[in-house]
C-alpha positions in Angstrom: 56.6 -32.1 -9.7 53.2 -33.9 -9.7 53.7 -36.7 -12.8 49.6 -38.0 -12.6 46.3 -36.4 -12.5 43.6 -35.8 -10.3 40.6 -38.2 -10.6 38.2 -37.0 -13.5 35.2 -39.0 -14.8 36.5 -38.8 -18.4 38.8 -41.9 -20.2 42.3 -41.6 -19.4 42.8 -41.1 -23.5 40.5 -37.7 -23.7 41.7 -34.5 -23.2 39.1 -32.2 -21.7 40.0 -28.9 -22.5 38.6 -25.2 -21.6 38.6 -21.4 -22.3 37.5 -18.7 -20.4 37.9 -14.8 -20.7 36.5 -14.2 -16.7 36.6 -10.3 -17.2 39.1 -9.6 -14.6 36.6 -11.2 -11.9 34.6 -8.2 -11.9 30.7 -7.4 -13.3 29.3 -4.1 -13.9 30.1 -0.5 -13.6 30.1 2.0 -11.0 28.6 1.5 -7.4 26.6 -1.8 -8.6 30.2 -3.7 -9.9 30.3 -6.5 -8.0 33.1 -9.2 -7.6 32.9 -12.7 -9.1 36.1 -14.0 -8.3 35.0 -16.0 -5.6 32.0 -17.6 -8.1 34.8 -18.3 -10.6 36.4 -20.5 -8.6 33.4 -22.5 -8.4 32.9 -22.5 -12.0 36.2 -23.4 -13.4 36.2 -26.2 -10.5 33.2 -27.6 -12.0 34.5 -27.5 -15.8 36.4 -30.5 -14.9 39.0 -30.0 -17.4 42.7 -30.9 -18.1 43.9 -27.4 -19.2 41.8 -24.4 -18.3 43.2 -21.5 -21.0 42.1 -17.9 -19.4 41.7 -14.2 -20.3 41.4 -11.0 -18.9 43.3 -12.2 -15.7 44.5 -9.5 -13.3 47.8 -10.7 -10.9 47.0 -7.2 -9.6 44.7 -4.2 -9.2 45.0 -1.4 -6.6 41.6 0.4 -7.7 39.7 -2.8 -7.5 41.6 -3.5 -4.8 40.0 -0.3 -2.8 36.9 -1.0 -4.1 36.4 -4.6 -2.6 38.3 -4.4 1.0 40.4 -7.1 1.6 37.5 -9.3 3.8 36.7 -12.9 3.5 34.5 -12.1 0.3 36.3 -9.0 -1.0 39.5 -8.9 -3.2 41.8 -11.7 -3.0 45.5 -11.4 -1.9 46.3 -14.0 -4.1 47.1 -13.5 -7.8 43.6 -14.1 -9.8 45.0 -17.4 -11.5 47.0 -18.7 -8.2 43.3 -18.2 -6.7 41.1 -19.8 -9.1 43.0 -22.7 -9.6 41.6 -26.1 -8.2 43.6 -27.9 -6.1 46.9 -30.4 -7.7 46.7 -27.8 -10.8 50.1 -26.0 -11.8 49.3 -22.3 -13.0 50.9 -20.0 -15.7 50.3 -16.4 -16.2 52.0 -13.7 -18.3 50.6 -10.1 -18.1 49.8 -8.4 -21.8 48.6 -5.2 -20.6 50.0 -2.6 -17.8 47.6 0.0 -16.5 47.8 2.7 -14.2 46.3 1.0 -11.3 47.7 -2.8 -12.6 47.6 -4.9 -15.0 46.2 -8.5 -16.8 47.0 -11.1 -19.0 46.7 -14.9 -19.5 46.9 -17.8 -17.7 47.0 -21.3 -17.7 45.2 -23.7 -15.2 46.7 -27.5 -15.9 46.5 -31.1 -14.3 49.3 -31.9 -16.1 53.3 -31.1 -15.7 54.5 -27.7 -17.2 57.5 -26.9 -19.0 59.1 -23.6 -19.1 56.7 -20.8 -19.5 56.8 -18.4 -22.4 55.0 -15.2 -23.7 55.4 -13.3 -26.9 54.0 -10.2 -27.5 51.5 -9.4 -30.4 50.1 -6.4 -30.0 49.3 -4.5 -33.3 49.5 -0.7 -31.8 49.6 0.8 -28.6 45.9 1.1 -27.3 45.6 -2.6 -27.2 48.1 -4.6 -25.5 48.1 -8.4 -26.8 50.0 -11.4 -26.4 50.4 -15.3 -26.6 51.4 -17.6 -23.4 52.8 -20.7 -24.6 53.3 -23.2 -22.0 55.0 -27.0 -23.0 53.2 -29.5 -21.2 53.5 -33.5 -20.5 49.8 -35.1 -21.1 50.1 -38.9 -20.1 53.6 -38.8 -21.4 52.9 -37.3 -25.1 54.4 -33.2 -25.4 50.9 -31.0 -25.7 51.7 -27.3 -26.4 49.6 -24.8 -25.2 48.8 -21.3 -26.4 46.5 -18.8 -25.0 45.9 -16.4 -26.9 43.3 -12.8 -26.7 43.1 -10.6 -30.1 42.2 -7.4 -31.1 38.7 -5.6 -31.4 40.0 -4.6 -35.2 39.7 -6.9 -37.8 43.2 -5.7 -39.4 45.3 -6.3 -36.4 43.8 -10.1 -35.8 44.9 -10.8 -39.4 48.4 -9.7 -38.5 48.0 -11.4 -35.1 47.3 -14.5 -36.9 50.2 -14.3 -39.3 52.3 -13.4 -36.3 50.7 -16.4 -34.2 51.9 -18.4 -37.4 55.1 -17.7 -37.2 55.5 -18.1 -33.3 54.3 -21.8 -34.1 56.9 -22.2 -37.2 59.5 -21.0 -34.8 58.8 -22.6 -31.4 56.4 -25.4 -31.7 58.0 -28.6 -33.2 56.3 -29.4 -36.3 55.7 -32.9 -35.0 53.7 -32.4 -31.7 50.2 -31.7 -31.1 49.5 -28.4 -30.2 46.1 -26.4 -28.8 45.7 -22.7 -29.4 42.5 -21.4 -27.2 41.3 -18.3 -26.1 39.2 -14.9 -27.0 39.6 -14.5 -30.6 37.1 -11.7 -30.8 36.5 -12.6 -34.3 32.7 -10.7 -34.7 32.5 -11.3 -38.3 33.6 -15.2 -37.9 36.7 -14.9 -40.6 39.3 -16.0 -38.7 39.4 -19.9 -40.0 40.9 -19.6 -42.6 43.5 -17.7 -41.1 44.4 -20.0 -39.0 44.6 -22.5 -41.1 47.5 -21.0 -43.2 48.6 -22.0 -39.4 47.9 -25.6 -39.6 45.1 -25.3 -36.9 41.8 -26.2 -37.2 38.8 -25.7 -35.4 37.4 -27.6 -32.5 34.4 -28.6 -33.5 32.2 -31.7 -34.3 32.1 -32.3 -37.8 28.3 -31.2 -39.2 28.2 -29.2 -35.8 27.3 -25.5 -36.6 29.7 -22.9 -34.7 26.4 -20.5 -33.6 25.7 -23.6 -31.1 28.7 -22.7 -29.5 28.3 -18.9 -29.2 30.0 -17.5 -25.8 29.7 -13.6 -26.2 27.3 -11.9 -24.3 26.8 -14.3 -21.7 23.0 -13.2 -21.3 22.3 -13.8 -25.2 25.2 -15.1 -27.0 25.0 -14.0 -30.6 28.8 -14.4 -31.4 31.1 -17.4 -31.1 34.3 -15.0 -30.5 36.0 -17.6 -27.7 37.8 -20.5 -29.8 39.4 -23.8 -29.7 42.0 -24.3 -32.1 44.1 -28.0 -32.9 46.6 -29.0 -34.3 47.1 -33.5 -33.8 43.6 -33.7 -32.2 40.6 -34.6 -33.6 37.5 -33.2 -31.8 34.6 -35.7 -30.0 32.8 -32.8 -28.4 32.1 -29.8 -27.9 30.1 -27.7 -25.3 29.4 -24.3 -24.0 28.0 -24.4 -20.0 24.9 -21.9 -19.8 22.5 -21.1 -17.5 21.8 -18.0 -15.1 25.5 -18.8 -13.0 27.3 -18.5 -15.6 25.6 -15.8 -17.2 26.4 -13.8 -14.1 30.0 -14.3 -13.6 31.3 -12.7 -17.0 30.4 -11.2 -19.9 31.8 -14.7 -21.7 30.6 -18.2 -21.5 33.0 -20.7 -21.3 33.5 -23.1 -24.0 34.8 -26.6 -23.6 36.0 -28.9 -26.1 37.3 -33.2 -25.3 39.9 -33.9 -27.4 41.4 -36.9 -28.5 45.3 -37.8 -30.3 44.9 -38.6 -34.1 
């Protein structure tokens, strides 16, 4: 197991972190979808960060599969989060929802050395299938947990998600390491704070910095700031949201990027 980094330009004490729901790699509907895997892999190169925390990942599709033959720009063979990540990074990935031609889930894209790979499910009732990936890992020698996380589209099941997200951490996360919950929180109505701070996280942000600066949701004209960085032992230097008509293109989320640093 790889025990140092790749090169980055940022100091060796800053954690660059980064979340990303990539829409299962696909834009649009009917005969103009298009496939933006291969753009992906681009863009999270060029994010540059330590952990890269991922939604809407697909390890496998057989309709999209179809769709995009199997040519040197169709569908990959390679699982969505084996294929996106850069070169030297160690990938996780637990599914959350089966359809009938596949399924997706969550990943994790690191630097650093994993531990053992976990997943609990949270889904609040059976037409939305949610869970947490929590993955251990070994940042310049100090334990980092990492959680990705994707909630609900109802406001009621992301309050139980968060109480349930609470307990996972009371139960698996020692109290004494720092810890990074990141993902889609789909939180419209920008009431899930205070939530999660009955779980002892708090939001990655710049102090005085408003959250609307860091909307992600839609990518063409953000109006909602539903993809989230969450900390617990970190204190936040910046924060960032890539735009421009790229990444506007390759889902319908922005990613948003946060550099860390150990209280």
């Amino acid at each position: 197991m790889r025990t140092s980094p790749t090169t980055t330009q940022y100091p060796g004490n800053v954690l660059r972190v980064a979340t990303y729901n990539i829409h299962k790699g696909v834009r649009g509907v009917g005969p103009k979808k298009r496939l933006e895997i291969h753009n992906l892999v681009l863009g999270i190169e060029a994010l540059d960060a330590d952990f890269v925390f991922l939604q809407e990942v697909r390890r496998m599709n057989r309709a999209a599969a179809r769709h995009f033959p199997d040519t040197k720009i169709g569908w990959p063979k390679a699982p969505q989060a084996e294929y996106l990540a850069p070169d030297g990074y160690e990938v996780a990935y637990r599914t959350n929802a089966v359809t009938r031609d596949g399924e997706h889930g969550n990943a994790l894209l690191s630097r650093w050395p994993m531990g053992d790979i976990g997943h609990h499910d949270v889904s609040d009732h059976r037409f939305e299938q949610r869970g947490l990936l929590h993955v251990p890992l070994n940042w310049n020698g100090t334990p980092v947990h990492a959680i990705v996380a994707h909630f609900g589209l109802i406001h009621a099941s992301r309050v139980r998600q968060s109480q349930r997200l609470g307990q996972f951490i009371a139960d698996s996360v020692p109290k004494d390491e720092p810890l990074i919950v990141a993902g889609d929180f789909n939180d419209w109505g920008d009431r899930l704070d205070s939530l999660m701070a009955h779980c002892g996280l708090e939001r990655g942000l710049v102090r005085g910095d408003p959250p609307a600066r860091f909307n992600t949701f839609p990518s063409r004209m953000p109006l909602f700031s539903m993809d989230r960085i969450y900390m617990r032992g970190f204190r936040c230097l910046s924060t960032s949201v890539p735009r421009g008509a790229s990444w506007a293109r390759m889902s319908d989320h922005l990613p948003l990027v946060a550099e860390l640093e150990l209280e």
